[in-house]
N, C-alpha and C positions, 0 to 999 in steps of 0.2 A: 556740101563740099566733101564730108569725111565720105557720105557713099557716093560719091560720084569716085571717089578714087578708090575705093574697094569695089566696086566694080569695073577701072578700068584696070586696075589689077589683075582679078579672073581672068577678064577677057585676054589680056595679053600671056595668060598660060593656058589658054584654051579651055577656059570652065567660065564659062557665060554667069551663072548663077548658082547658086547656092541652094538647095530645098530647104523646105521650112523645118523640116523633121532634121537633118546635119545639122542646122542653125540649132534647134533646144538640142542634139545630143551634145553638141560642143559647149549649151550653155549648161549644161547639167554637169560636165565634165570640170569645167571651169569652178564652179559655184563647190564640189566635192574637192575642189583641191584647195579652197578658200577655206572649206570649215575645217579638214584635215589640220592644215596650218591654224589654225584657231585652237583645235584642242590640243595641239601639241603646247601651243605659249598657255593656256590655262591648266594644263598638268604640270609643266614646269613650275608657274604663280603657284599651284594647291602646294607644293613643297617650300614656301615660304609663308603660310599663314599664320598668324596667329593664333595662339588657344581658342576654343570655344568658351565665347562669355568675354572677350576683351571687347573692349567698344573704342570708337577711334577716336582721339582727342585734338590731334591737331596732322596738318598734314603740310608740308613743306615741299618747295625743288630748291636743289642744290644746284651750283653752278663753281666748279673750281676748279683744281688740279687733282690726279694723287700723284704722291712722290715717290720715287723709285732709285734706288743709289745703285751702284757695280759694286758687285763683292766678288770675291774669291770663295770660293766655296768646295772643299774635294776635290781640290786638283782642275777648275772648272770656273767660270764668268761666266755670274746673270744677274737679271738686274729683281732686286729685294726687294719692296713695298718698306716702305716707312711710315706716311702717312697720310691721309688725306689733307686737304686744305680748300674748303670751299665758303661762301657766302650762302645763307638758307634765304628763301625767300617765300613772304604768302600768296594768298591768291589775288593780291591787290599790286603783288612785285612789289611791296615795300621791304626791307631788309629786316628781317625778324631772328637773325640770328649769323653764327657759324657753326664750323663742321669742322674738328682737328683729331690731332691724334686721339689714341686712349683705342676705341674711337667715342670722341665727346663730343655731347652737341650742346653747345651752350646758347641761352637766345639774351636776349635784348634785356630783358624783367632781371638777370640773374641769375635764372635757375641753368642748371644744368645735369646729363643724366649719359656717365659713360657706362655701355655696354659692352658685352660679347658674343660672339656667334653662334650661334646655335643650327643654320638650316641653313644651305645656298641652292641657289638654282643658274644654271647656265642663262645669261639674256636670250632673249628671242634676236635680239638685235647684233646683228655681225660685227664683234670688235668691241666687245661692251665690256668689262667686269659685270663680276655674278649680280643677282639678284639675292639680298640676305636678309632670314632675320635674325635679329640679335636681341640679348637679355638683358634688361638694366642689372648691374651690378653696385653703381652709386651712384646716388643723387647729390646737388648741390644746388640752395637755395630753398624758398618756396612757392618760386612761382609756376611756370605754364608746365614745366616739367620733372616737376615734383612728385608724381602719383605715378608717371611712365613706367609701364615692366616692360613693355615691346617697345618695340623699334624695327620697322620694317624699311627696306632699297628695294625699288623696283624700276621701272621706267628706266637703265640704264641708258646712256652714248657715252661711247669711249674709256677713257680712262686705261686699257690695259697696258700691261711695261711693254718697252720695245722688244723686238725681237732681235735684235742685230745691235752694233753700238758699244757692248760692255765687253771690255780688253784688259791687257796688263796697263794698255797705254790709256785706260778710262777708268783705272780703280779709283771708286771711294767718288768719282762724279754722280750728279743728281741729274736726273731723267722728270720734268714734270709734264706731266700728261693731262690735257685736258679732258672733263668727263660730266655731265651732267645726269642728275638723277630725281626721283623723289623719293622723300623720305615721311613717313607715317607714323606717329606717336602714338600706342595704344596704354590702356590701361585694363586690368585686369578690375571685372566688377564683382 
């Protein structure tokens, strides 16, 4: 059906067919525009790696909000980051934890390990927040994420402040944005 309609297509602009040699230039053209885009998201990824010699200890997706208030700021209205608010989940979608301020991730066992930033990358994906990684700065507990020195976001949707919305007539209001991500736990070996 799809070539019966790509060819009545041509026909009706007057190109009967295609050669076989147009068909691979166009697929070559195609296929170079695929990998272009490919190296561009894996240059941006290489700017959120971790150390050489960390090994990965557990890896998570998030599903939540982050939150965003209206300030006043230098004579001016935009809207701040306050803080995340997500539920972490494993590869089984059981709930293995949360995601809040600090930024802290605390799971299920107890443990928990807030960090800070160290590396961002623009998402590949239109509309994302960055891609980060961050440094444990403290831990709590001793369980799953006790040993954590990284902390990697990558796979971003969504999540960034509005662009429009914060006013005199919207100060100090909350903006929550939905956003999902994963999140990767390394340890330094």
């Amino acid at each position: 059906m799809k070539q019966r309609s790509a060819r009545l297509f041509l026909r009706r602009r007057g190109l009967n067919a295609v050669s076989m040699k147009t068909r691979m230039k166009l697929a070559h053209i195609i296929a170079a525009g695929i990998l272009i885009g490919v190296g561009a998201v894996a240059a941006d990824e290489g700017l959120v790696l971790p150390p050489q010699g960390s090994a990965l200890q557990l890896e998570l997706t998030a599903d939540g909000v982050q939150i965003y208030t209206c300030e006043a700021k230098e004579g001016r209205f935009e809207w701040s980051f306050k803080a995340p608010e997500a539920n972490l989940f494993d590869k089984q979608e059981r709930q293995a934890g949360t995601h809040l301020a600090g930024p802290t991730w605390k799971m299920v066992d107890g443990s928990a390990v807030v960090a800070e930033v160290i590396a961002r990358a623009d998402s590949p994906e239109a509309g994302a927040i960055p891609w980060l990684l961050l440094r444990a700065k403290s831990h709590e507990g001793s369980g799953t994420l006790a040993a954590v020195t990284y902390v990697r976001r990558t796979e971003t949707k969504g999540g960034l402040a509005p662009k429009t919305g914060c006013d005199a007539g919207h100060l100090s209001e909350q903006a929550r944005i939905p956003y999902s991500a994963t999140y990767q736990f390394y340890r330094v070996e």
